[in-house]
N, C-alpha and C positions, 0 to 999 in steps of 0.2 A: 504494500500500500504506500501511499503518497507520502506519509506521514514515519517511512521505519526508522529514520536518521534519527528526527524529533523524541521520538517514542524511547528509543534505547539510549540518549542523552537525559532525557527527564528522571527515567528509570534508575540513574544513575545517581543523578540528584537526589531523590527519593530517600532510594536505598541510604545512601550517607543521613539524609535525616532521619532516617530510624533507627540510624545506630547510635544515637546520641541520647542517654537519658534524659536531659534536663533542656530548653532550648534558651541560650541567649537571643537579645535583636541583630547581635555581630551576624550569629549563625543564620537566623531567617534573613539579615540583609545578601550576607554570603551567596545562598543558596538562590536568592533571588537574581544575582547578578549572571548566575547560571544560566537559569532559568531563560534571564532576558537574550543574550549570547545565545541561548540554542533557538529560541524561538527567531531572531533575526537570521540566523542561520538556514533558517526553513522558510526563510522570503517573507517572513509576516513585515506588515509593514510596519514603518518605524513608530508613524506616532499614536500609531493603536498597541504597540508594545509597550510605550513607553503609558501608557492611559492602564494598559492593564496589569505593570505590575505596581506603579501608582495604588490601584485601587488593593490588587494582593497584601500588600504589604500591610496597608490600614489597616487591613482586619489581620494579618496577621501574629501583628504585630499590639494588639489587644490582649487585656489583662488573662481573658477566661480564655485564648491559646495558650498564654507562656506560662500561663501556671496549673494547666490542664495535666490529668493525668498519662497523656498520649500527644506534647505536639506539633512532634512528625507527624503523625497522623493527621490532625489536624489543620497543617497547611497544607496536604496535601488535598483533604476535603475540599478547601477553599479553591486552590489554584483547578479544583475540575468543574466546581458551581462557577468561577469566575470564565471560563473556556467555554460553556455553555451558553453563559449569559451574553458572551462574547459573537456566539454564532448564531444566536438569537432567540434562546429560551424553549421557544416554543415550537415543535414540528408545524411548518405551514403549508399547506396545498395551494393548486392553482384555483382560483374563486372562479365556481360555473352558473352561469342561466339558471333561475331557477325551471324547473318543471323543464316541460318539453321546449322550451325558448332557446335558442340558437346560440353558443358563444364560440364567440371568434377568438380564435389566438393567435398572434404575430411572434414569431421566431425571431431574431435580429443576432449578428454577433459576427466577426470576424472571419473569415476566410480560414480554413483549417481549425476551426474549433471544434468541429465535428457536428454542425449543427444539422446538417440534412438528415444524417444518422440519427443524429436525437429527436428530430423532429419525426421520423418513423417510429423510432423506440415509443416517445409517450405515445402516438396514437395507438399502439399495440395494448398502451398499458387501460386508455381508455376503451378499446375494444374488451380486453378481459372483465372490466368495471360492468360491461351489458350497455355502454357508449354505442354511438353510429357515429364514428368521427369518417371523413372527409380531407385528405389531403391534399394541397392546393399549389403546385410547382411557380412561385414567383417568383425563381431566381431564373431570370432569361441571356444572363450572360459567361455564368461561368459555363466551358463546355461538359457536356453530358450530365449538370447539374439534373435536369428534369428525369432522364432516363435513372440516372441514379433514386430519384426519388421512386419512381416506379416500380423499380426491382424492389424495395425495400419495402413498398405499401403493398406491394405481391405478396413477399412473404410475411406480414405480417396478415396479410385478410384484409388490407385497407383501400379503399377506391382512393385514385389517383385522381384528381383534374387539373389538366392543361391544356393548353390555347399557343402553345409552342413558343417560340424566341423573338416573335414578332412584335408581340403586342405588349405594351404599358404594365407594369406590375400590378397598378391601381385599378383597371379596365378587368384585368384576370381576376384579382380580388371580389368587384362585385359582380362579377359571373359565377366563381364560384357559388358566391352566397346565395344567388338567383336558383343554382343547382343543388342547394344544400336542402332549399326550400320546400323544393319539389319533389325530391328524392328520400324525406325524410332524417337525414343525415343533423344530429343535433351539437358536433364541435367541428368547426371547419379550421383547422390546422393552417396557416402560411407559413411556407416555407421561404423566406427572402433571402438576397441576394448579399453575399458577402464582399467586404475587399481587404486587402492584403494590410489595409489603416482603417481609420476613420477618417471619412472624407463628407465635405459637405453634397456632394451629388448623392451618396446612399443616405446621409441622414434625412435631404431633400424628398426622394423616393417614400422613405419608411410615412416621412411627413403625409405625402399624397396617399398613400395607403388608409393611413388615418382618416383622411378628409372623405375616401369614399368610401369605406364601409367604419360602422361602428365597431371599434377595435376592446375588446372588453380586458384584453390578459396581453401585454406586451413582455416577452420571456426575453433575456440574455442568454447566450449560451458562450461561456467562457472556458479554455483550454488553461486545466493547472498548470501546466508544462510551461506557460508563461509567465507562470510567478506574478512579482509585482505589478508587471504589464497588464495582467489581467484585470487587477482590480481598477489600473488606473482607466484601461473602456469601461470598466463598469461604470465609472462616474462619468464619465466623458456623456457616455451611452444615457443615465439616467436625465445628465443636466439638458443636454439637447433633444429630447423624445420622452423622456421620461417611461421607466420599466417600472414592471410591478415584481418582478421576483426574477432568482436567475436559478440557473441548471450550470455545476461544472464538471465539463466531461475530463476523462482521462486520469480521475482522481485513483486510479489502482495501478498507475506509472510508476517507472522510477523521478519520479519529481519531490521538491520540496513542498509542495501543501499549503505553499503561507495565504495562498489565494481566497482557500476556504476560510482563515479563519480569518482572513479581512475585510471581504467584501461586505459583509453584511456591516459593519462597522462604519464604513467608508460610503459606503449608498444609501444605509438605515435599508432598506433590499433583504429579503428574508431569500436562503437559497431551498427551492425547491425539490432538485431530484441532484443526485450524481451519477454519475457513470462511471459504470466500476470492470468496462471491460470489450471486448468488440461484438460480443454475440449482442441482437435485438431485443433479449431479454434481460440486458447487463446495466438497468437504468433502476436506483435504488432511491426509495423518497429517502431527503435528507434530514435525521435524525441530532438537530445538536447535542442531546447528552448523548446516545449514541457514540457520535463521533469524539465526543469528546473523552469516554470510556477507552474508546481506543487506542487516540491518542497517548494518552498513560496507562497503555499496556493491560488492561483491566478486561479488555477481551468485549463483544458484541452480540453476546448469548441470545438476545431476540431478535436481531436480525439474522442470525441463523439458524433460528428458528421458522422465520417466516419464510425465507428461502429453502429450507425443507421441505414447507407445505405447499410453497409454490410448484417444486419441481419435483416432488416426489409420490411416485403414486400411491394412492391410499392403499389399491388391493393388494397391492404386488409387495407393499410393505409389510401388510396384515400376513398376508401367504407365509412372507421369509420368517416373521417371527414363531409364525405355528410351528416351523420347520425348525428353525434353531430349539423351540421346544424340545421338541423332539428327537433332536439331535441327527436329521435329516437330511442339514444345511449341504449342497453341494458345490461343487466346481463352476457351475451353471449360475445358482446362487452371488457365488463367488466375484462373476462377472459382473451381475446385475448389478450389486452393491456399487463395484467400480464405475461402472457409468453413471446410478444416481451422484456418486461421491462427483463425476466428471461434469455431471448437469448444475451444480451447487459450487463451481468455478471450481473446483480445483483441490488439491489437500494444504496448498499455500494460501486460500484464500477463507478456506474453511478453520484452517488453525491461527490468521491472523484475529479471527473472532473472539476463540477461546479465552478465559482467562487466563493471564502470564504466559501464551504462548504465542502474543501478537508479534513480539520483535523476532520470535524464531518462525511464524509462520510467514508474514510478509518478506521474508529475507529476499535483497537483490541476489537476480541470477547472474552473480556473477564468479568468476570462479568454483564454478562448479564442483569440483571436490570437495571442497570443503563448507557447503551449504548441506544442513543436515534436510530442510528443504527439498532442495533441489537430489539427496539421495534418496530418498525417500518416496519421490514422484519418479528416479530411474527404476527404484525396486519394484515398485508396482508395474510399470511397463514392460519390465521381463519377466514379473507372476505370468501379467495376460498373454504374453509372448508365448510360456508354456502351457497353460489353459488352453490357449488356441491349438495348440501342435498335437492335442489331445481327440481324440474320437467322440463323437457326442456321447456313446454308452459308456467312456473312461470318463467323462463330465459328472453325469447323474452316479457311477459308482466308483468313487475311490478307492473299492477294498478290490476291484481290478488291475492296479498297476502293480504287476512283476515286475524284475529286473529288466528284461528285453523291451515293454513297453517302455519304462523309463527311459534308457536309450537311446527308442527311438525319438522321444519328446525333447530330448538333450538334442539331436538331432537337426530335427525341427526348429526348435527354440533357437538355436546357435550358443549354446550356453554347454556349461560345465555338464557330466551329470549328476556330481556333489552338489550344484544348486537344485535338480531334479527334486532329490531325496531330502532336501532341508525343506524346499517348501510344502512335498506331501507330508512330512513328520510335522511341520510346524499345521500344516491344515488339520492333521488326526488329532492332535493335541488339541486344536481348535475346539474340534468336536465333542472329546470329552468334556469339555470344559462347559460348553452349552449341556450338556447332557445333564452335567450335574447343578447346574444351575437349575434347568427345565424340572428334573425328580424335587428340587429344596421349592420351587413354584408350586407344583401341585400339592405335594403335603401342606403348603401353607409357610415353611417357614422363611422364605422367602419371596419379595416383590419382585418378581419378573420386570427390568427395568425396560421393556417396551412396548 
């Protein structure tokens, strides 16, 4: 994630406050100079750094911390209420039409912010919502902008309309809404026109946009990857057009993050959704405690929860746990799990959620050897490497693999046949282990934890 530099410097800070029994103001002033230093380091902007450990410090630097019985603890409490508060309290959505009334949303934002993609992703997300969203191609000059949009409102189930490269953004705008009308279609999506700045010919356009359809949700879409640049469109963006909220893509990069926790400070701009990835279902509402749990390593337990229930099937879930019951669980099984694990981004993306294991789950891929990460995600890719090299009937029964079969799955696999024989010993083991878990469920003395 955006934020793994941040996170594993705070931690560190942390950590040193808690190992201290008693807290002087030396020590919280200390800790706070850290603090400021890593968060500048992560592109936050200056004078929102310099505002927030201003406000940190007040409090904690107050009687009922220093003389509390825990307070490391304690300012750590403060500095993740103040990170919250920072990125704006409260979860916001984009504000729709009431009843069946028509709202229109304008996309706006920079040339490579990844806005045509997001502007697909939410309509996806409002199609799942039981929405008739409508997306509307007003970007007439970048090339294969529209076509782009079209493949992307394909796959998502979303009607496309466009009037091709010829005509006026504004003109397209209220045709669309003429066809939204007729068609039933109750959010009409504009997808506008980017450039490589801000120039007054696009804030001109967005202008006309405005004047010919009633525009109810004007969204930003900003690239973290630009750091400080981002937030400074974002104001640029609010002063001359004025936005109601923004979307930042690309927040599961290797970037520094400061963007997120600026913008909304900088614009007073609540941010909507993120983007946490290139698949069209990689678009997460943005949660400020959430992210701010994150952020100091504390893990994202309901968000990966709700991504479970997004992408994971109910029955097929129900099935595996009867099975693990019963000590049933197969090869086949085996697989399934790996693909939900693959549908829920990943085992890097799924562990940066956990508690204490966000700075080792988001780890940069880089140098690979030595990311436990990145081994971790090669060890699973040559399990299914051998799973595959297997027969469907060695799949459903592992008490079929002999020596010769093994072999051959070595083989196949391209692998050792010592890895063969670790990973069906390490799967029997599995087994027993559900077994006796399943016999302590039924007696009772045990909660089957799924």
């Amino acid at each position: 994630m955006a934020f793994d530099s941040l996170t594993e410097k705070l931690q560190n800070i942390f950590k040193n406050l808690r190992s201290k029994g008693r807290l002087t103001e030396d020590d919280v002033k200390e800790a706070l100079k850290e603090i400021k230093r890593a968060l500048l380091a992560a592109d936050v902007n200056f004078k929102v750094v310099k505002d927030f450990i201003k406000k940190v410090q007040e409090r904690a630097i107050g009687q009922d911390v220093m003389s509390g019985l825990n307070p490391g603890q304690m300012v750590i409490k403060i500095v993740n209420e103040e990170l919250v508060e920072l990125m704006g309290s409260e979860t916001t959505d984009i504000q729709l039409q009431p009843g069946s009334a028509i709202t229109v949303i304008m996309m706006a934002g920079l040339q490579g912010a990844g806005k045509t993609t997001t502007t697909a992703k939410l309509a996806g997300k409002y199609k799942l919502k039981g929405k008739k969203p409508l997306l509307v191609a007003c970007d007439v000059y970048r090339p294969a902008a529209i076509k782009q949009l079209q493949v992307n409102g394909e796959k998502q189930g979303v009607e496309v309309f466009a009037m091709g490269e010829n005509n006026k953004p504004a003109n397209i705008a209220k045709a669309a809404l003429e066809h939204a009308r007729k068609n039933g279609h109750n959010i009409v999506i504009l997808d506008t026109a980017g450039r490589l700045h801000i120039d007054e010919d696009m804030m001109g356009e967005l202008q006309e946009i405005k004047e010919a359809v009633t525009v109810h949700q004007t969204i930003l879409v900003i690239d973290a990857m630009t750091g400080q640049d981002a937030v400074n469109v974002a104001k640029e963006f609010n002063d001359k057009i004025g936005i109601d909220g923004v979307i930042i893509t690309k927040l599961d990069g290797d970037t520094r993050g400061g963007a997120a926790l600026s913008v909304k400070a900088v614009t007073g701009k609540p941010i909507f959704y993120a983007g946490m990835g290139e698949k069209l279902s990689d678009l997460e509402q943005f949660h400020p405690d959430r992210m701010a749990s994150r952020i100091l390593g504390m893990g994202d337990v309901l968000s990966l929860i709700e991504k479970a229930e997004a992408q994971i099937d109910e029955e097929k879930a129900r099935q595996m746990t009867q099975k693990m019951k019963k000590a049933q669980f197969d090869f086949d099984d085996y697989l399934e799990s790996m693909k939900q694990m693959r549908n829920m981004g990943g085992l890097g993306n799924i562990m940066s959620m956990m508690p204490g294991l966000g700075a080792m789950g988001g780890m940069k891929m880089k140098n690979l050897d030595d990311e436990q990460t990145a081994q971790a995600e090669k060890s699973l890719a040559r399990i299914e490497a051998m799973i595959y090299s297997m027969t469907p009937a060695e799949r459903r029964d592992p008490d079929l693999l002999n020596p010769s079969r093994k072999h051959r799955i070595a083989k196949g696999a391209g692998v050792d046949i010592s890895e063969v024989n670790r990973m069906v010993k390490q799967f029997g083991e599995m087994r027993k282990l559900m077994k006796t878990f399943g016999k302590s469920a039924r007696k009772g003395r045990l909660r089957f934890p799924f």
